[in-house]
C-alpha positions in Angstrom: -15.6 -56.8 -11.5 -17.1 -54.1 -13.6 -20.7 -53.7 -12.6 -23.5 -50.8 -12.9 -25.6 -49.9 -9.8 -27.8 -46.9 -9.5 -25.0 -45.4 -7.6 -22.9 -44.9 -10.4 -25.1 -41.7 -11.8 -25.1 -40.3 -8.2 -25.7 -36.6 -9.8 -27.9 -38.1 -13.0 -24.8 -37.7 -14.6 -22.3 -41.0 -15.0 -19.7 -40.4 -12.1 -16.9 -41.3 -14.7 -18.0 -38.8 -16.8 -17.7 -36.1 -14.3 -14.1 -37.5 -13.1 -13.3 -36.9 -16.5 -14.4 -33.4 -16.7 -12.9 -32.5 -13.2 -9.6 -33.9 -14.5 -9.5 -31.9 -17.5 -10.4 -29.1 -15.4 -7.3 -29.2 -12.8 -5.0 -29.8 -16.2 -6.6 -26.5 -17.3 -5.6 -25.2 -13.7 -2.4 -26.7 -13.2 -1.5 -25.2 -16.7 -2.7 -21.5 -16.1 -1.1 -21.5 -12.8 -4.9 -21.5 -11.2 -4.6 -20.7 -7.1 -3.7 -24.1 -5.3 -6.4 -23.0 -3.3 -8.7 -23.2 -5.7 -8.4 -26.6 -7.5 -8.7 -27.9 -3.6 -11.8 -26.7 -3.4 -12.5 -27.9 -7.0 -11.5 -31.6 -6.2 -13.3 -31.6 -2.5 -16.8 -32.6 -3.6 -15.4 -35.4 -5.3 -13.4 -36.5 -2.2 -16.8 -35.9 -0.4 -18.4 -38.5 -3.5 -15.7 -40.6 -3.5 -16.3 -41.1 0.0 -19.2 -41.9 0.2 -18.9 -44.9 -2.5 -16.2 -46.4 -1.4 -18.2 -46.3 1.7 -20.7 -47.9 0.3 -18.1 -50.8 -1.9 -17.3 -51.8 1.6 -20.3 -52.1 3.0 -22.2 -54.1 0.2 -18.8 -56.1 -0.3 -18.7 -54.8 -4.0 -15.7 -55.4 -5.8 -15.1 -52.5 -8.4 -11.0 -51.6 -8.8 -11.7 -49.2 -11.4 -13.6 -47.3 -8.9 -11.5 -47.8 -6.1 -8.6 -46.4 -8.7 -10.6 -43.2 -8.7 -11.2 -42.9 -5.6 -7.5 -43.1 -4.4 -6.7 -40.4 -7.6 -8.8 -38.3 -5.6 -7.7 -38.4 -2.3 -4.0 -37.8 -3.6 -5.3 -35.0 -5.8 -6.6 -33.5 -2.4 -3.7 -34.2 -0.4 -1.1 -32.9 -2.8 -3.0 -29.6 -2.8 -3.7 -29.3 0.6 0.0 -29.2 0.7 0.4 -26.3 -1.8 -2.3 -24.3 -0.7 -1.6 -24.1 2.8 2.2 -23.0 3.4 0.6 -20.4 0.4 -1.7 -18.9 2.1 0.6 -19.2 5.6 2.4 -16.7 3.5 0.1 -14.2 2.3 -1.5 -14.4 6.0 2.6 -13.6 7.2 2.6 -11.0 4.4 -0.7 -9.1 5.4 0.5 -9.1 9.1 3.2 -6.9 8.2 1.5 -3.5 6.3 4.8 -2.2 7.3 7.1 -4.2 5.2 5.0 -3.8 2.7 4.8 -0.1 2.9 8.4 0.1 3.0 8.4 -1.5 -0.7 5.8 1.4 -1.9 7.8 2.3 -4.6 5.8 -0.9 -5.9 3.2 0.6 -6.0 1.2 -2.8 -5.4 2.6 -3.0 -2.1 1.6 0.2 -1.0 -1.8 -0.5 -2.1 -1.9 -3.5 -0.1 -0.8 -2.0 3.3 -3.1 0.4 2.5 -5.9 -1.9 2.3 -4.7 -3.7 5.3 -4.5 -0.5 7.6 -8.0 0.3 6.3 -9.5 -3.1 7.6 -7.6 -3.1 10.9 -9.1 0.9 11.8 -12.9 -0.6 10.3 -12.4 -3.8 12.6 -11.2 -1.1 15.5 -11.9 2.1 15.0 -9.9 3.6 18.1 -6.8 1.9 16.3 -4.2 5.0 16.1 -1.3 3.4 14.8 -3.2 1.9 11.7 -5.4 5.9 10.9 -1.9 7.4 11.1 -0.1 4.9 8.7 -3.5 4.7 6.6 -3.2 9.0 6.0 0.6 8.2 5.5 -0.3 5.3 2.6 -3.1 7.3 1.0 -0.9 10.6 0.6 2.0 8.3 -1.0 -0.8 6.8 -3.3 -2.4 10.5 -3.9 0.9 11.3 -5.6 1.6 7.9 -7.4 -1.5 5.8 -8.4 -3.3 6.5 -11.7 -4.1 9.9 -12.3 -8.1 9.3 -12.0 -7.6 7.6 -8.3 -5.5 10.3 -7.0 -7.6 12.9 -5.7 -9.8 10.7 -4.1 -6.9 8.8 -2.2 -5.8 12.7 -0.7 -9.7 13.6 0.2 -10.0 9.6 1.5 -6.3 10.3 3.6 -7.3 13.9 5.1 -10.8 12.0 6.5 -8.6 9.2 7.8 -5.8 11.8 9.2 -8.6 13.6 11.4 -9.4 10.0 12.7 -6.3 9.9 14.3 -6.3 13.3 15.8 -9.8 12.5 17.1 -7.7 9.7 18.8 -4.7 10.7 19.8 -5.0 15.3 19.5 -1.8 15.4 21.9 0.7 13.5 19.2 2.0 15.1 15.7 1.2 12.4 13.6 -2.4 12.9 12.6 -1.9 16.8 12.7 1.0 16.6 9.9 0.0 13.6 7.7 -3.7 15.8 7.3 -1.5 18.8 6.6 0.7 16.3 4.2 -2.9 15.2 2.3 -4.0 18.6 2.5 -0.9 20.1 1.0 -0.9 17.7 -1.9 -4.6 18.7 -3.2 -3.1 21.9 -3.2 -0.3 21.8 -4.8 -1.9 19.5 -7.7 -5.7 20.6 -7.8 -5.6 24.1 -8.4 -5.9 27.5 -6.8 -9.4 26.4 -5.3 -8.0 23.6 -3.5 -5.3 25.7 -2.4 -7.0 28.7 -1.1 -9.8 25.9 0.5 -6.8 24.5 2.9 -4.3 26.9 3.1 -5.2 28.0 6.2 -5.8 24.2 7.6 -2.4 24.0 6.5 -0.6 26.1 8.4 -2.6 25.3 11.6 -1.9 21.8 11.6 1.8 22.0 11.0 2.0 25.0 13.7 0.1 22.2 15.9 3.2 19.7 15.0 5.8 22.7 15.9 3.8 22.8 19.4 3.9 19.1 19.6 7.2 17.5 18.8 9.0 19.9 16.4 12.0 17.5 15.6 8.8 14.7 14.6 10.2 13.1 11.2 13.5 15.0 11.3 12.2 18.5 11.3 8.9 17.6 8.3 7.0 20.2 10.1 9.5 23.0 9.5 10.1 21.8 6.4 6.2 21.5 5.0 5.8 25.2 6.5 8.9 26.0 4.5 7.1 24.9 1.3 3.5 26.6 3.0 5.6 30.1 2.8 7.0 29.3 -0.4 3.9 28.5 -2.6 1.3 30.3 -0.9 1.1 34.0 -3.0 2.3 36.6 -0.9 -1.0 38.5 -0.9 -1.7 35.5 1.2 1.1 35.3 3.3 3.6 33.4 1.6 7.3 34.4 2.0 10.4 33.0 0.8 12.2 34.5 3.4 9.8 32.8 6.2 10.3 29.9 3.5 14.3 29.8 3.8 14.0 30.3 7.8 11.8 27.2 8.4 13.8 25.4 5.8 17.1 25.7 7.2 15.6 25.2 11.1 14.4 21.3 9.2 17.7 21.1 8.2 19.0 21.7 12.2 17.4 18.2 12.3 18.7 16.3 9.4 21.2 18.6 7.3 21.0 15.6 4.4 17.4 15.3 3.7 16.9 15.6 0.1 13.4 16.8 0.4 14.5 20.0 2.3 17.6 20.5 0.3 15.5 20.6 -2.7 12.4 22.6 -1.6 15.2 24.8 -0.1 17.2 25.3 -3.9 13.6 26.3 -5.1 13.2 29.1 -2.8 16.9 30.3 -3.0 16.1 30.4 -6.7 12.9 32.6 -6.5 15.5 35.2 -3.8 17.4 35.6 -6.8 20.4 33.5 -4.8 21.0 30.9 -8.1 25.0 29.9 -7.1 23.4 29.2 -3.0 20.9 27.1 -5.1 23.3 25.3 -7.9 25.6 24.5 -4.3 22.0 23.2 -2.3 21.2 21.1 -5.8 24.7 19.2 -5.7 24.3 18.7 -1.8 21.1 16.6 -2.7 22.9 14.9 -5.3 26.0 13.7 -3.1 23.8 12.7 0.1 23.1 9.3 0.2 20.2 7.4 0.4 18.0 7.1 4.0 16.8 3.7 4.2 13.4 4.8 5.9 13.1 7.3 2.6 14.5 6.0 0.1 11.8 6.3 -2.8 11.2 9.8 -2.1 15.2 10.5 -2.0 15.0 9.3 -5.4 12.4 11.2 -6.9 14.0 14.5 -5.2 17.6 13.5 -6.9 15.9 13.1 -10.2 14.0 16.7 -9.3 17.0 18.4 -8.5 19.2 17.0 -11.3 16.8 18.5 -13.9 16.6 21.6 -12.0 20.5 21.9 -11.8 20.3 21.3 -15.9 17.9 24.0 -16.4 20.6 26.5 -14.0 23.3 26.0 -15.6 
């Protein structure tokens, strides 16, 4: 029986009417592709509504099957999204446990912005968390050389502050001592002779630190960053490219087919005037395969050293 009761404009507004609009809504959604998790919490006051009139059918003994029609729509409606969104966000939750993984992928550069978030939200939530400072340095120096242009200085400031966290933490291991040296060395390099006279020194004294430390840390990078130190700075400063070529080949004692090292070592054979030691070093980075742990950066020092090899010949 089809009857009207104060209880059919719970809102002032005729419940139909507002089935009607919710429905075009989730059509809207389910078209789009709107969050499961969202058209849940759409359809949720009008399980909580639903509810409480079918309650109140019972109750009074009110016959209504139009009503009871809706009703049931609704509680499927929740159930078959509760379904969706939850395995969903299982996922993401999975996904966001694992920065790593995601960092791994960072030639997407997405995924390296979301480990990097993560990392930063695990060292606010503890801020004696090493691990995550560390990787958070390591994330924003990969970001200071590959987000948009406008982003990347800040990311290299942001991962020097983050990098003297983790020495604060832990001043007895190499990590926070080279990736602050890492961040450092990238402002350099890509923000001028200010930048590069303001760390140069910080440079040097953090990488020295790593040398102390652990000197085969990340396959010789220490050696191989202080390579590159004595290679760009000017001499009046204390650059050298033969201090740079000594370093470099010491990095390679630790991992002979690192592209990085090949390349930055091709570069300063070419400023000694050595251009057939560096053509040989540029085809060495070309034939050495990719490291799974650095793959990106292998393949941005393969293109590097194939253009280089182009502009020696």
């Amino acid at each position: 029986m089809l009857f009207r009761t104060p209880r059919a404009s719970l809102l002032g507004i005729p419940n139909a009417l507002l089935g009607v609009v919710l429905y075009a809504l989730l059509a809207a959604g389910l078209l789009l592709r709107w969050p499961p998790i969202l058209m849940l919490v759409m359809v949720l006051p009008a399980v909580g509504m639903s509810a409480f009139l079918g309650y109140s059918l019972i109750t009074r003994g009110l016959q209504c099957r139009i009503c009871w029609t809706g009703h049931a729509a609704n509680a499927v409606l929740a159930i078959t999204l509760f379904a969706r969104a939850v395995p969903l966000a299982a996922a993401v939750s999975a996904q966001e446990a694992d920065p790593d993984a995601l960092y791994k992928l960072r030639e997407n550069l997405a995924s390296a912005q979301q480990a990097e978030q993560i990392w930063a939200a695990r060292l606010a939530k503890d801020p004696k968390d090493f691990d995550s400072a560390w990787k958070l340095a390591r994330a924003r120096y990969w970001l200071g050389g590959h987000s948009v242009a406008d982003a990347r200085k800040a990311y290299l400031e942001n991962g020097i502050a983050v990098g003297r966290a983790a020495i604060a933490l832990a001043p007895n291991k190499p990590d926070g001592h080279f990736w602050v040296a890492a961040n450092m060395g990238a402002l350099a390099e890509s923000f001028g002779m200010r930048q590069g006279l303001k760390y140069k020194g910080d440079i040097k004294s953090e990488l020295e630190t790593v040398l102390r430390l652990d000197p085969a840390f990340l396959q010789g990078s220490a050696d191989r960053a202080l390579g590159r130190w004595y290679y760009k700075v000017p001499g009046l400063f204390g650059g050298s490219d033969k201090k740079s070529e000594e370093h470099l080949r010491k990095a390679l004692t630790y991992s002979p087919q690192s592209t990085v090292t090949l390349y930055f070592l091709a570069e300063t054979l070419v400023d000694l005037g050595r251009k057939d030691d560096a053509r040989a070093t540029l085809q060495k980075v070309l034939e050495v395969p990719l490291d799974p742990d650095w793959a990106p950066e292998d393949k941005e020092f393969k293109q590097k050293a194939q253009a280089l090899l182009a502009r020696l010949k």
